[in-house]
Structures are given as C-alpha cells and as structure tokens.
Residue, then its C-alpha position, 0 to 999 in steps of 0.5 A: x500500500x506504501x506505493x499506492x499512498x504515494x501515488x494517490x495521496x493520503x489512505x483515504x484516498x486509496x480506500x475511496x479509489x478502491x471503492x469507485x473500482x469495485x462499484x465500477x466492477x460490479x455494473x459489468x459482474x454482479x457482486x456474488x454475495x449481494x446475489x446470494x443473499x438476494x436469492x435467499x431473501x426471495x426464497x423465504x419471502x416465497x416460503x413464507x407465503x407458501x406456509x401462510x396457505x396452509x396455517x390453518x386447516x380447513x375442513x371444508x366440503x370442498x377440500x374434502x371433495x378435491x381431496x376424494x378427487x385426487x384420490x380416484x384415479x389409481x383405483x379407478x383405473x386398476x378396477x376399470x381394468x378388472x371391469x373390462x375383463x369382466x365385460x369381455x367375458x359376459x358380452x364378448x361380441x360387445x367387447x370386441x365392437x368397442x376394442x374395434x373402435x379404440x383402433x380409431x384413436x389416433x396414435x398421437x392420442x395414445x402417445x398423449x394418454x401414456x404422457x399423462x399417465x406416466x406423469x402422474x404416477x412417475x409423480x408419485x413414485x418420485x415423491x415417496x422416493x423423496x420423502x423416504x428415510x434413509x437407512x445406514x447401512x449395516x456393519x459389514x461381517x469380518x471375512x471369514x476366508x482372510x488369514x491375516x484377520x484371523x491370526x491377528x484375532x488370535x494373537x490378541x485373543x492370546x495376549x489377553x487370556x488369563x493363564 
C-alpha cells in the first residue's frame, strides 16, 4: 500500500479509489454475495407465503371433495381394468365392437394418454422416493476366508487370556 499512498495521496484516498473500482466492477459482474443473499431473501419471502396457505386447516366440503378427487384415479383405473375383463367375458361380441373402435384413436392420442399417465404416477413414485428415510447401512461381517484377520484375532485373543 506504501506505493499506492504515494501515488494517490493520503489512505483515504486509496480506500475511496478502491471503492469507485469495485462499484465500477460490479455494473459489468454482479457482486456474488449481494446475489446470494438476494436469492435467499426471495426464497423465504416465497416460503413464507407458501406456509401462510396452509396455517390453518380447513375442513371444508370442498377440500374434502378435491381431496376424494385426487384420490380416484389409481383405483379407478386398476378396477376399470378388472371391469373390462369382466365385460369381455359376459358380452364378448360387445367387447370386441368397442376394442374395434379404440383402433380409431389416433396414435398421437395414445402417445398423449401414456404422457399423462406416466406423469402422474412417475409423480408419485418420485415423491415417496423423496420423502423416504434413509437407512445406514449395516456393519459389514469380518471375512471369514482372510488369514491375516484371523491370526491377528488370535494373537490378541492370546495376549489377553488369563493363564
């Protein structure tokens, strides 16, 4: 700093020019701390809305319906499954009239079908693969088959026997 107090004159003068250099930096790089805390503040605020929906608990007739709601398409679509097999043995010939017409459908439809489905499930699949605990795993079981262990047990196994 000997040099640069020399050249620009006093400390006070070499903190202000460090100052206006770091101003001056920061229009062309944003100042990485400034952005995190930035960043961290808005992640509480939006946090902090999303917790404020659900303070209190409502037992309404209308959550209790979309919460039905949400829970019908698995089993919807597993006995939907066991109907069709029960209809295509009670009416055959009906049965085969209306797999003709699903040959109609077009292919993008099924592709969009398959989309939907495997979103939703893949969607549920993700969140308990999320939401579950992690286990450590267990001890690992000394080798039977490694003599160096078992000389080395059975050199201390001696050292401390009482004789």
């Amino acid at each position: 700093m000997g040099l640069i107090e020399k050249v620009v004159g006093s400390a006070g003068a070499t903190t202000a020019l460090g100052n206006a250099v770091a101003g001056a930096a920061e229009v062309f790089i944003p100042n990485a701390t400034k952005k995190m805390e930035a960043a961290h503040a808005a992640y509480v605020a939006a946090l902090g809305e999303h917790g404020v929906e659900f303070e209190h608990v409502r037992d309404g007739w209308f959550d209790r319906f979309v919460n039905g709601l949400n829970r019908m398409p698995r089993p919807m679509l597993a006995l939907g499954t066991l109907g069709l097999f029960i209809y295509a043995m009670i009416d055959p010939a009906s049965f085969a009239q209306r797999m003709v017409g699903l040959n109609y459908v077009p292919e993008p439809l099924w592709w969009l079908l398959g989309a939907i489905v495997s979103f939703y499930f893949g969607a549920r699949e993700a969140h308990y693969f999320r939401t579950r605990p992690v286990l450590p795993p267990p001890p690992a079981a000394p080798s039977e088959d490694n003599p160096a262990l078992a000389e080395w047990q059975q050199q201390n196994a001696n050292a401390y026997s009482p004789e």
